[in-house]
Backbone bond lengths (Angstrom), bond angles and torsions (degrees), N, CA, C in turn:
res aa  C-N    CA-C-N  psi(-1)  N-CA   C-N-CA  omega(-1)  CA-C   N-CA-C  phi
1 X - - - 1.443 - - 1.524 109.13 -
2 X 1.539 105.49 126.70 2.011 106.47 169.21 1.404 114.57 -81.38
3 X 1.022 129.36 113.72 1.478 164.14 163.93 1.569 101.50 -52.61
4 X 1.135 131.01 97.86 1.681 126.11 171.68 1.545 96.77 -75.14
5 X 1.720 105.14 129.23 1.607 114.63 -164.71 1.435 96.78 -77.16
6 X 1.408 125.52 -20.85 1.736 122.18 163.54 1.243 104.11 -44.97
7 X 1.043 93.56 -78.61 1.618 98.95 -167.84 1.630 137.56 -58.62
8 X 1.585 94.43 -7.45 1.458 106.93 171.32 1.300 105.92 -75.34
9 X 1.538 111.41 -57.96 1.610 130.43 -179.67 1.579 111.09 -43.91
10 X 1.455 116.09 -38.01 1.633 117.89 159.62 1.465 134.31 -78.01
11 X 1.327 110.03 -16.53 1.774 120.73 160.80 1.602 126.53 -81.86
12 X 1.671 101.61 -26.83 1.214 103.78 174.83 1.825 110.82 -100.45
13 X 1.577 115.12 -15.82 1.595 107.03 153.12 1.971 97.64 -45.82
14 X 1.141 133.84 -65.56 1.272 127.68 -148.29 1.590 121.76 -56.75
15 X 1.654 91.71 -38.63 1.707 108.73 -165.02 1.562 105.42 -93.54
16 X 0.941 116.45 -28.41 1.695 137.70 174.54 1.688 102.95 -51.72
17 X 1.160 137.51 -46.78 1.031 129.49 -165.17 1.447 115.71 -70.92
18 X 1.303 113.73 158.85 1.272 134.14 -170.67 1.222 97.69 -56.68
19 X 1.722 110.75 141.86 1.515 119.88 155.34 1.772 94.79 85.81
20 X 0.876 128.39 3.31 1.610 133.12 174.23 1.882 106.10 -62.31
21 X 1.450 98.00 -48.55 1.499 96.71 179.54 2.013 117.97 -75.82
22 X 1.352 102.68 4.09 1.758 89.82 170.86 1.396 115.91 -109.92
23 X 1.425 106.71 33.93 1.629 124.92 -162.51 1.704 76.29 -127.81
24 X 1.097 158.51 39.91 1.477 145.83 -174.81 1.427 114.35 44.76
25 X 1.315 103.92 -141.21 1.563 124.56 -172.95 1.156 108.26 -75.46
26 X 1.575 135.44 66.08 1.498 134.59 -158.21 1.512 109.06 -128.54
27 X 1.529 96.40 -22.45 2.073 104.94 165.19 1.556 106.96 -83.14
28 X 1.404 108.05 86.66 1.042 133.74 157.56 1.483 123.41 -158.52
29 X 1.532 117.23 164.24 1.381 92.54 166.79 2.129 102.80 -130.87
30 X 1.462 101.64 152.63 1.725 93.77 -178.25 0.823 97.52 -126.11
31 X 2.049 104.53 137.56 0.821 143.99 -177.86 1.828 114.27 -99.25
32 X 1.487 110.08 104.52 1.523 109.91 -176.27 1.449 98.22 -112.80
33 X 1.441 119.68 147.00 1.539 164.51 109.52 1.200 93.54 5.07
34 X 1.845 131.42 144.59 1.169 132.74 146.69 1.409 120.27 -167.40
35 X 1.231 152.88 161.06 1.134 135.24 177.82 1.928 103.19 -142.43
36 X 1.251 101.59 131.14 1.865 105.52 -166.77 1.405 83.48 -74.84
37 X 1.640 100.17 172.46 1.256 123.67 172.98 1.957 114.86 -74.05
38 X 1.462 103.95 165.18 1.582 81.20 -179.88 1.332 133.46 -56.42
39 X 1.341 118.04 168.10 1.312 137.64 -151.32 1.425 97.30 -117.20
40 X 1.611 123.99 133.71 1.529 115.91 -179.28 2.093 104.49 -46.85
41 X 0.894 114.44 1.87 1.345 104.01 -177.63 1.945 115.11 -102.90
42 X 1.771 94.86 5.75 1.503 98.90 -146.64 1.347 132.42 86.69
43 X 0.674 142.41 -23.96 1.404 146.81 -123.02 1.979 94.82 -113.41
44 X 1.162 97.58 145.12 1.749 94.06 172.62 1.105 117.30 -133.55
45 X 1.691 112.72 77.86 1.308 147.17 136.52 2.043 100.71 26.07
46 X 1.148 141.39 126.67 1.160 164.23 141.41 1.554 115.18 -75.55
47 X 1.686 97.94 115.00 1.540 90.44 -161.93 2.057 108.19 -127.73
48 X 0.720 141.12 154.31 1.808 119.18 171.40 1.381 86.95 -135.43
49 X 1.715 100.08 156.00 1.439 121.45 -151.10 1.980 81.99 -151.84
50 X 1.618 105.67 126.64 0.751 133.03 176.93 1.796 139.63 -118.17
51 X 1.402 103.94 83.96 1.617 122.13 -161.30 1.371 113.28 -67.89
52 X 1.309 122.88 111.85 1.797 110.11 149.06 1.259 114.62 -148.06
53 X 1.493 110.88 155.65 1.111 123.22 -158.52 1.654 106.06 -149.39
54 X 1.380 117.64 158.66 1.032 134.68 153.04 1.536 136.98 -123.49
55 X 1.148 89.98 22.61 1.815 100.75 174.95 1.564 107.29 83.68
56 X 1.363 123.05 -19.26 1.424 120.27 164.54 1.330 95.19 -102.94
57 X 1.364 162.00 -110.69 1.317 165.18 -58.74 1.937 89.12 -166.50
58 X 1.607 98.04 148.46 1.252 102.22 160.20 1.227 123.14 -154.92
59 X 1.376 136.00 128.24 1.157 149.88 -132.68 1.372 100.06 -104.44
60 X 1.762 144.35 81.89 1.411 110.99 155.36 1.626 116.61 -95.15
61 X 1.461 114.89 148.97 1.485 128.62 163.72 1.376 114.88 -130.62
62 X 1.533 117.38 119.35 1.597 144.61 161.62 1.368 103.59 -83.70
63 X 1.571 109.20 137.04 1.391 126.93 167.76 2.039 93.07 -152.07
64 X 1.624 81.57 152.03 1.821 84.68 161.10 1.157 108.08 -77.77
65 X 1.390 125.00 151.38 1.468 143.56 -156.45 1.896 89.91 -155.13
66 X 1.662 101.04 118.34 1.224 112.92 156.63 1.811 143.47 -50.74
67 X 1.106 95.09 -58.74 1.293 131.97 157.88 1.650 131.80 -117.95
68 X 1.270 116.99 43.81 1.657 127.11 174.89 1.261 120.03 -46.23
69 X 1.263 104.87 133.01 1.788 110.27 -179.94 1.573 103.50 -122.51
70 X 1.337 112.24 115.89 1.566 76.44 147.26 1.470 145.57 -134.11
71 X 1.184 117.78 -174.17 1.123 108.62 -151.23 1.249 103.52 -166.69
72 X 1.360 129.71 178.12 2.058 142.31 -172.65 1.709 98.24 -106.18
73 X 1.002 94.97 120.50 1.696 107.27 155.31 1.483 110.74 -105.01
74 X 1.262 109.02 140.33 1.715 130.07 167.66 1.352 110.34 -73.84
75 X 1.479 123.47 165.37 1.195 129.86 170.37 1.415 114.30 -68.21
76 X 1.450 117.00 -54.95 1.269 140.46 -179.75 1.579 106.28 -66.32
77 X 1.120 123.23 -55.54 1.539 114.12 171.76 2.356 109.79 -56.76
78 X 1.129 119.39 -33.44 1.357 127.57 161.12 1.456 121.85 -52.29
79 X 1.338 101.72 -47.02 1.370 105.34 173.13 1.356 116.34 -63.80
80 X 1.276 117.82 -68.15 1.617 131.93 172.74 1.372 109.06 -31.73
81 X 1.970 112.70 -44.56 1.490 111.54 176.75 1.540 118.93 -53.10
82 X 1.387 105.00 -51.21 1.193 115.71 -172.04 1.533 119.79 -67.90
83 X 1.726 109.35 -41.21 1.688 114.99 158.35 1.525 107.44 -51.31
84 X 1.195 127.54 -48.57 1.394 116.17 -164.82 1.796 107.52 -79.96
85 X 1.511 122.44 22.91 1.276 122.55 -137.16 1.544 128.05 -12.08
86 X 1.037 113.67 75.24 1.935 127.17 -176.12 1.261 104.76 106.88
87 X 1.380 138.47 -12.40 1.482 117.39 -145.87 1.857 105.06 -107.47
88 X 1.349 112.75 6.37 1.700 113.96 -179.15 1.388 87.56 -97.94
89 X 1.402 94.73 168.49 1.411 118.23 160.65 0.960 136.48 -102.82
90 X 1.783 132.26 160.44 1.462 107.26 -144.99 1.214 94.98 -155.03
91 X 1.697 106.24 113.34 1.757 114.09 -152.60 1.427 85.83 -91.36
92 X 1.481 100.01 159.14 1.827 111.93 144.90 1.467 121.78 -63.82
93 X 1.371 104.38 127.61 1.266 100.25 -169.34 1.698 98.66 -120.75
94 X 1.454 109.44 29.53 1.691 114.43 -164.17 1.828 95.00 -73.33
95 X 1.088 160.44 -54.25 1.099 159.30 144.76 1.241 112.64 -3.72
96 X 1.107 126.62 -53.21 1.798 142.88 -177.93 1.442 109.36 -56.59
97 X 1.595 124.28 -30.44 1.428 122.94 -155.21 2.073 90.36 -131.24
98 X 1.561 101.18 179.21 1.320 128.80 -175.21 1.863 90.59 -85.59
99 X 1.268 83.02 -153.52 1.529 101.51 167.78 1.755 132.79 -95.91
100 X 1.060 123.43 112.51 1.578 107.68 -173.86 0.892 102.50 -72.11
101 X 2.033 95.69 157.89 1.580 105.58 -165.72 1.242 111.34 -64.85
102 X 1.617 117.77 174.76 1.194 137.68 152.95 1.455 126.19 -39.02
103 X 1.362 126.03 51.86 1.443 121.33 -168.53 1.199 143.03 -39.30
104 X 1.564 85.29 -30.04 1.902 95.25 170.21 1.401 140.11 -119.47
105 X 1.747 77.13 31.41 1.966 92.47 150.55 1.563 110.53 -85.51
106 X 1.627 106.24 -29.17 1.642 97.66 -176.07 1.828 104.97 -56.32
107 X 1.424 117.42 -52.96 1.104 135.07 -160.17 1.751 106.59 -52.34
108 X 0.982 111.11 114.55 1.840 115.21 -157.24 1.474 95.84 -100.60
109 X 1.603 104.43 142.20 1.956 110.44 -141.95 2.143 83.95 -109.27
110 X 0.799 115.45 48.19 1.766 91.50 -176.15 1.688 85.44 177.45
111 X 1.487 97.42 -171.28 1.546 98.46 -179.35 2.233 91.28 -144.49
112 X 0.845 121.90 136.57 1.194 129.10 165.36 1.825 134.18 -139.37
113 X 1.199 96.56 121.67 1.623 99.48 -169.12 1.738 133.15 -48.57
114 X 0.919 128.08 105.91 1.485 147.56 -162.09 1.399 130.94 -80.91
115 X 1.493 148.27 96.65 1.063 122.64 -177.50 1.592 129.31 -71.24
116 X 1.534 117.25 -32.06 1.343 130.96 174.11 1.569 109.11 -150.37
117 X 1.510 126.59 114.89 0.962 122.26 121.11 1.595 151.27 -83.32
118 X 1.344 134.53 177.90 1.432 144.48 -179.65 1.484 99.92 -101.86
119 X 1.119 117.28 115.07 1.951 122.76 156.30 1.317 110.82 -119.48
120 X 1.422 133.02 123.59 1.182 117.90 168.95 1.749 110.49 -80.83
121 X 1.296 91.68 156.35 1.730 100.91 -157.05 1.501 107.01 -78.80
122 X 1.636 123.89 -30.41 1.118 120.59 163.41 1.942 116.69 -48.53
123 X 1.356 125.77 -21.06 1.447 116.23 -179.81 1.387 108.65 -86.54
124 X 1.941 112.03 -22.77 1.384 99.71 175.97 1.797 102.95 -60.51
125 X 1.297 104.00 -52.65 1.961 105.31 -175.65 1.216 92.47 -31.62
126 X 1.228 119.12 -60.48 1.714 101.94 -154.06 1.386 113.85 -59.14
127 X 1.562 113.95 -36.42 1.701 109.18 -171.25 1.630 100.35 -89.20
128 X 1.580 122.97 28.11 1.642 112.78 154.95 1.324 79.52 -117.30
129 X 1.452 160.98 7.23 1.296 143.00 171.12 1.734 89.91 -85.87
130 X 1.743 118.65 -63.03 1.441 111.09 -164.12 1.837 109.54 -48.48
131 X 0.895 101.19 -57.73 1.579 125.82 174.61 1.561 107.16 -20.24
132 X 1.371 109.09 -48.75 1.794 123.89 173.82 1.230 117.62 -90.25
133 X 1.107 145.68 9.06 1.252 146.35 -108.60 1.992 79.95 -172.67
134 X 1.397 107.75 -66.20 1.573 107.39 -155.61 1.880 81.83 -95.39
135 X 1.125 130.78 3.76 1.445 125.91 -171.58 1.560 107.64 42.69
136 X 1.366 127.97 64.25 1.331 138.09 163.77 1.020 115.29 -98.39
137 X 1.648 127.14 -22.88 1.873 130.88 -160.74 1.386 93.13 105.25
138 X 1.809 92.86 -166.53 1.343 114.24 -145.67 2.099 75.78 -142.59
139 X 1.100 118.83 -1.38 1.592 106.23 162.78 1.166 120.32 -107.31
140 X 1.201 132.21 109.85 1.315 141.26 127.79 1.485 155.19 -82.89
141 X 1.017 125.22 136.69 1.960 126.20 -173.34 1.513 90.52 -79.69
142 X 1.174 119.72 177.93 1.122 155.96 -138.16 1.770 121.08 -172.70
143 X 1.536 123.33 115.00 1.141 108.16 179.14 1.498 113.71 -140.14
144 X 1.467 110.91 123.83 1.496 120.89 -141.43 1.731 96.95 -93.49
145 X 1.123 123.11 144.90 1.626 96.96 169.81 1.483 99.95 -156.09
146 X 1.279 92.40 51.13 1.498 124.13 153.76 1.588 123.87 97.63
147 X 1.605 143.64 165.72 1.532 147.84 -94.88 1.687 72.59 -86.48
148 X 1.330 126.92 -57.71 1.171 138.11 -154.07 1.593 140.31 -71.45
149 X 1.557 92.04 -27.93 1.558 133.66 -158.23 1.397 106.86 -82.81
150 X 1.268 127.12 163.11 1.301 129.60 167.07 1.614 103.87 -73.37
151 X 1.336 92.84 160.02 1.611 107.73 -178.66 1.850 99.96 -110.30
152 X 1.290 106.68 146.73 1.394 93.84 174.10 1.784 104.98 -125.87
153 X 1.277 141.89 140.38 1.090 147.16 -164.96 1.450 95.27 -137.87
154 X 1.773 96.27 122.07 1.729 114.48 158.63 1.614 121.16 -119.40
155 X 1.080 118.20 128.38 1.577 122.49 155.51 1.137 101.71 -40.85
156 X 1.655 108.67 121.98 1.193 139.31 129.46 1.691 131.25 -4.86
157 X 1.536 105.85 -50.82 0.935 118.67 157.06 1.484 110.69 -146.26
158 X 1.826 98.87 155.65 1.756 125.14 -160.09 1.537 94.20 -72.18
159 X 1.627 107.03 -61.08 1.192 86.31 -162.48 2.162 119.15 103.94
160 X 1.170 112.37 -111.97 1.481 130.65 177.81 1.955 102.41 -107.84
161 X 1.477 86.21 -38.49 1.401 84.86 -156.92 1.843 117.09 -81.05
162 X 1.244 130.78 -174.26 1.366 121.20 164.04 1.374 100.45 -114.35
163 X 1.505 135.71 -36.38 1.259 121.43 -177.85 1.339 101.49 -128.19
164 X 1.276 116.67 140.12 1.714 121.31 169.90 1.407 98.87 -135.33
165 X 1.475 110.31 123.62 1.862 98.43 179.16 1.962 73.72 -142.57
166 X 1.995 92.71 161.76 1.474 96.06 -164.88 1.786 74.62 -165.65
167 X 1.831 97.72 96.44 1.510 111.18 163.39 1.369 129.73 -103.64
168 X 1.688 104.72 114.84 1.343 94.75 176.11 1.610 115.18 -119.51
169 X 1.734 101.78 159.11 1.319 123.34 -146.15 1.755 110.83 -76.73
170 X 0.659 147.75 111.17 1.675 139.20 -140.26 1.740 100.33 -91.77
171 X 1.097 124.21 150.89 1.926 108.04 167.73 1.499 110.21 -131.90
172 X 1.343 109.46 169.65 1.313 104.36 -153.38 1.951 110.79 -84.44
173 X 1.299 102.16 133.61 1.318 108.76 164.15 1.153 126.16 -75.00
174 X 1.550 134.14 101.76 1.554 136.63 164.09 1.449 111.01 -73.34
C-alpha cells in the first residue's frame, strides 16, 4: 500500500504526542477499506479512510484509493515512513494490536449551541500543523454539539482528500 507522505506526516503529528501510550494500544494508526455509494456515473468509487488517535483528538482522512488495503500501522514503522519520506515499507501490523476503538462514537452526529467550552491549545497547534501537513489551509469550521461533547473541525477546503474531520475532546471548565 502507497502511504501519501502528507498524510503520514499528519497521522503521526496525532499519535506522536506525549501521553499516547497511557491511553493503551492507541500508537497506531488504522487503515479501513470502503466503498462510497453510487457515483452520478454509477460507479462505486473505492475509498481508504485513515484513523488515529490519541485518546484526546482524532484524526479521520478519506481519499479514493485504487487498490486499498487495510490494515494497522505502528508508530515506529510511521516514523521510519516518514524519516525515509515514502521510501520504507509498511507491514500490517493488525495481528500485533486489540481492536481499535469505536471511532464514530467520538464523531458528534448534530450541532448544538454552546456557551463555554475547554480546548487545550496544544490540539489547536496540531490542527494548523495537520492543515499544512494534508495541504488543506489554515481555515476551518468547527461544529460544537454541546458544553461537554466533542467538537469536530473541517477544512474549508479538501484539497486531495474527500473527507478530513479532526475531533477534539473538550474538558471540563470549573
Amino acid at each position: 500500500m502507497t502511504l501519501n507522505i502528507n498524510t503520514a506526516k499528519a497521522l503521526l503529528a496525532v499519535i506522536k504526542t506525549s501521553g499516547t501510550r497511557a491511553y493503551g494500544e492507541l500508537d497506531r494508526v488504522q487503515v479501513q477499506t470502503f466503498r462510497w455509494s453510487a457515483s452520478p456515473s454509477g460507479n462505486r468509487e473505492r475509498g481508504v479512510r485513515y484513523l488515529a488517535t490519541n485518546g484526546h483528538v482524532l484524526l479521520c482522512v478519506e481519499q479514493k484509493a485504487d487498490n486499498p488495503a487495510s490494515m494497522t500501522i505502528s508508530l515506529d514503522d510511521l516514523k521510519e515512513y516518514v524519516a525515509s519520506k515514502g521510501y520504507s515499507t509498511l507491514t500490517d501490523r493488525s495481528d500485533d494490536y486489540g481492536d481499535f476503538p469505536n471511532w464514530q462514537q467520538c464523531i458528534p452526529s448534530g450541532s448544538k449551541a454552546t456557551e463555554t467550552i475547554g480546548l487545550a491549545a496544544k490540539y489547536l497547534k496540531m490542527l494548523t500543523d495537520i492543515g499544512r501537513f494534508l495541504k488543506v489551509g489554515d481555515l476551518w469550521k468547527a461544529t460544537f454539539a454541546g458544553d461537554l461533547e466533542a467538537t469536530r473541525w473541517e477544512p474549508t477546503k479538501l484539497g486531495d482528500y474527500s473527507r478530513v474531520s479532526f475531533i477534539i475532546m473538550p474538558f471540563r471548565i470549573d
